[in-house]
DRENPA-3360 file (N, C-alpha, C; in nm, 2 decimals, always signed):
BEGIN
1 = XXXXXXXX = +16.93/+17.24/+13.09/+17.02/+17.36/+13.06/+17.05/+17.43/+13.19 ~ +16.92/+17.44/+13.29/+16.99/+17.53/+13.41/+17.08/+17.43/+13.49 ~ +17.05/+17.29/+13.50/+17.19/+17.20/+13.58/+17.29/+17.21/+13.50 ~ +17.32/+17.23/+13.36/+17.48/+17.28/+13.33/+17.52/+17.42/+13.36 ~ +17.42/+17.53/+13.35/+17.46/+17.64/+13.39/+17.49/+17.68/+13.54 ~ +17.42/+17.57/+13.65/+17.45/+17.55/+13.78/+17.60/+17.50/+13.79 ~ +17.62/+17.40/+13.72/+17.76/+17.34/+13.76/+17.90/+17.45/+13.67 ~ +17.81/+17.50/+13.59/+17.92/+17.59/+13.57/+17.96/+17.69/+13.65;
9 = XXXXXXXX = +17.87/+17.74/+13.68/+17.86/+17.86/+13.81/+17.96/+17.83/+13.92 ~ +17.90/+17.69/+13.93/+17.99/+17.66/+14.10/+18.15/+17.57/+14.07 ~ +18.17/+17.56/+13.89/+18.33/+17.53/+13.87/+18.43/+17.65/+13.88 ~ +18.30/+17.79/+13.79/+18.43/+17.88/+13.83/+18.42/+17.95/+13.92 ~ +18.33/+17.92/+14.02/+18.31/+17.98/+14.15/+18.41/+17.94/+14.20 ~ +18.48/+17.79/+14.18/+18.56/+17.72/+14.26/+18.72/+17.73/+14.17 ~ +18.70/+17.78/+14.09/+18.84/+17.85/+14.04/+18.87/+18.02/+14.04 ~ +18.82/+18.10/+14.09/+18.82/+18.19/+14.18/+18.92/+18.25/+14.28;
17 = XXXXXXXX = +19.01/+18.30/+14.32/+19.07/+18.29/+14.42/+18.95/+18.37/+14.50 ~ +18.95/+18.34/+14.63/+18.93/+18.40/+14.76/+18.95/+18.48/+14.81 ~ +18.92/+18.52/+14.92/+18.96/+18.59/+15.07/+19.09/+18.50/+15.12 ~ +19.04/+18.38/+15.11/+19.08/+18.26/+15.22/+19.19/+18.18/+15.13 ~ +19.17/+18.18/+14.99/+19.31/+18.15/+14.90/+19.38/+18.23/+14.86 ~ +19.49/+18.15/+14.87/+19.61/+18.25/+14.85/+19.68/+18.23/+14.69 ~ +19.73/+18.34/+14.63/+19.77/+18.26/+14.54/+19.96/+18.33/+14.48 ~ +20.02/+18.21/+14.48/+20.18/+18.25/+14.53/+20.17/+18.34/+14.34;
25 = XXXXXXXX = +20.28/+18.43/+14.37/+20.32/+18.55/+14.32/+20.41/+18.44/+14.18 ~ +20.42/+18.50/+14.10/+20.47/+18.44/+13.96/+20.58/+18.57/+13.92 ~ +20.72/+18.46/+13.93/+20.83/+18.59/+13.91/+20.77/+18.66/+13.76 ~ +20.87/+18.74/+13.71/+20.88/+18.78/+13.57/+20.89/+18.72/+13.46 ~ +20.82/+18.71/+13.35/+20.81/+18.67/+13.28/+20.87/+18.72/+13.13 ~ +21.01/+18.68/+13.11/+21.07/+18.80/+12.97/+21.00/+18.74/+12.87 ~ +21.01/+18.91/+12.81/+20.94/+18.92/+12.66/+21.02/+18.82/+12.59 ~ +20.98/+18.83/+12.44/+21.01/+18.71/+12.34/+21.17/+18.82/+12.26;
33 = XXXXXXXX = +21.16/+18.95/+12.29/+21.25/+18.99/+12.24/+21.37/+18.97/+12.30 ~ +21.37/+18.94/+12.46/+21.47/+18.93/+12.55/+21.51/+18.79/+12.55 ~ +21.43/+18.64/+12.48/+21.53/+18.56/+12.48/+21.51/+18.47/+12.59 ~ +21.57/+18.35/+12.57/+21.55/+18.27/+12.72/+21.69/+18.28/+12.74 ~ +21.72/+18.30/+12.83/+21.88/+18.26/+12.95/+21.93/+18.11/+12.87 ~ +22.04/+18.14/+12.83/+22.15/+17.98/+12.78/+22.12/+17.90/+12.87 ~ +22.12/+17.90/+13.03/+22.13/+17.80/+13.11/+21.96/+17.71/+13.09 ~ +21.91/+17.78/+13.03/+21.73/+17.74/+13.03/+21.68/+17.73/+12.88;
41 = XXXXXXXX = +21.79/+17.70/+12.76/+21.76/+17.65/+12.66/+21.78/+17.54/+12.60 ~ +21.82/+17.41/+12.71/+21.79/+17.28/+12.70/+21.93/+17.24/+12.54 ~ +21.85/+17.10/+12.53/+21.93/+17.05/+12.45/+21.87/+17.00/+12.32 ~ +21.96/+17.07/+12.18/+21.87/+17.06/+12.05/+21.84/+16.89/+12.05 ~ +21.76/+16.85/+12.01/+21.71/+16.68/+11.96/+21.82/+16.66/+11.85 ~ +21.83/+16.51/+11.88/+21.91/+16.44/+11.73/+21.80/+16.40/+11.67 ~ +21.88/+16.36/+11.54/+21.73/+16.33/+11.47/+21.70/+16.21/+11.45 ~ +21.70/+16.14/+11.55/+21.65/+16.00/+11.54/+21.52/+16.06/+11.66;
49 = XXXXXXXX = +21.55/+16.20/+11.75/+21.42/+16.23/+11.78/+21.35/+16.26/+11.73 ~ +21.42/+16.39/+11.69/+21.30/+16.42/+11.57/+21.20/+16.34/+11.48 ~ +21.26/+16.22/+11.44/+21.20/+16.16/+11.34/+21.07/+16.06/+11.38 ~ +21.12/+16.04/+11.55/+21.05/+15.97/+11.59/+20.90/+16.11/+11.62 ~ +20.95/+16.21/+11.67/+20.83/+16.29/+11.71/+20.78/+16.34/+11.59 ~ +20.83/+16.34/+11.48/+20.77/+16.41/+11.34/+20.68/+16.23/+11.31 ~ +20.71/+16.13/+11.32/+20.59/+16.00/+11.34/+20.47/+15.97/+11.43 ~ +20.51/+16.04/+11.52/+20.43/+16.06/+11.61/+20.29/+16.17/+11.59;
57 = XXXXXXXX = +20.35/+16.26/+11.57/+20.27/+16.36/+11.52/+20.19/+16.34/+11.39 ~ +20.24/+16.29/+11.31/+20.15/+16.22/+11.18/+20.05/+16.14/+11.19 ~ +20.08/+16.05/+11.31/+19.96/+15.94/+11.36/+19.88/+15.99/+11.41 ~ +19.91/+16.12/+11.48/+19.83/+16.13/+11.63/+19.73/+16.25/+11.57 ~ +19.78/+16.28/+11.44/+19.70/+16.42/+11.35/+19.66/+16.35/+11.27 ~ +19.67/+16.22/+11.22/+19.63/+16.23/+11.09/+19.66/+16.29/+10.93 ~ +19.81/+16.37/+10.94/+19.86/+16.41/+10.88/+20.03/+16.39/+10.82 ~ +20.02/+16.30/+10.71/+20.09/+16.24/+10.62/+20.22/+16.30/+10.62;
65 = XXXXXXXX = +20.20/+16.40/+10.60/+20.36/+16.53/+10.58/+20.39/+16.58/+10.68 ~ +20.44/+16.58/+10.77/+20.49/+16.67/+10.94/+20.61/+16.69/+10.89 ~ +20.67/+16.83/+10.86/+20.81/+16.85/+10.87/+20.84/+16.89/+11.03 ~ +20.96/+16.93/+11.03/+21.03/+16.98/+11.16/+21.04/+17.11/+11.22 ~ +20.99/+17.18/+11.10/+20.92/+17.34/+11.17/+20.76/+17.34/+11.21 ~ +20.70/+17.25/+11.17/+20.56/+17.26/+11.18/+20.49/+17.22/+11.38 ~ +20.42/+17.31/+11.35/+20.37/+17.33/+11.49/+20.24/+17.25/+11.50 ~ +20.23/+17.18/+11.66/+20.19/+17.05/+11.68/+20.04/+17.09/+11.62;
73 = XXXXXXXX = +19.99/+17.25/+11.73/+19.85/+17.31/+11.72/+19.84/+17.36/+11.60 ~ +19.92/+17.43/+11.52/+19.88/+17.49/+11.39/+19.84/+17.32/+11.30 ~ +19.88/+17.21/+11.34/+19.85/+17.12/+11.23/+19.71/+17.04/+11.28 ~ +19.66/+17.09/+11.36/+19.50/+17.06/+11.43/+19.52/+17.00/+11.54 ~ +19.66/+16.99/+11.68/+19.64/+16.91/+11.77/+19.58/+17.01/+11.89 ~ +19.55/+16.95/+11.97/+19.48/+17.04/+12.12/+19.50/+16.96/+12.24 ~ +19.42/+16.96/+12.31/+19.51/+16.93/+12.46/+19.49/+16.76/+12.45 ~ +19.37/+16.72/+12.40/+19.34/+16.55/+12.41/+19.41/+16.48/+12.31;
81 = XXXXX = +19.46/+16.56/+12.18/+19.56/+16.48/+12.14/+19.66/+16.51/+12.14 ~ +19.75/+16.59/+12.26/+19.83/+16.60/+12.35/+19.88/+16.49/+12.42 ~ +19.77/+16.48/+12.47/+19.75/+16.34/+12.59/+19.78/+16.19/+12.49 ~ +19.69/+16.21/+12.38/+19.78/+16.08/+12.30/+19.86/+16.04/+12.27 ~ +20.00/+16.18/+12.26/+20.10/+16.16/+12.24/+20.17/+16.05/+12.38;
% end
């Protein structure tokens, strides 16, 4: 137990900023009421994407029904079956 509480210590010891790190400045971030900028709201999917990522998501969850509102994490995915996709 104390060598995982050691390596934990010295991971986020080492995620930390410093003295000696610097860490660059993060513009503004708009609220959810303000919207994203048109130039930065991409392009809707056809549904031959969709169809493909609503298959995708069924395999990768385990879950038979995916419609097209459903959200990846609300339907049990997380970062490693992220990576599966």
């Amino acid at each position: 137990v104390e060598a995982v509480v050691d390596g934990m210590e010295r991971l986020l010891d080492g995620a930390v900023a410093g003295e000696d790190r610097v860490i660059r400045a993060v513009g503004r971030v708009p609220s959810v009421s303000e919207g994203v900028p048109e130039a930065e709201r991409g392009v809707v999917a056809g549904e031959e994407t969709v169809a493909v990522l609503r298959r995708l998501f069924s395999e990768v969850l385990d879950q038979p029904d995916v419609r097209d509102e459903d959200n990846f994490f609300d339907l049990g995915g997380h970062s490693l079956t992220a990576m599966r996709l």
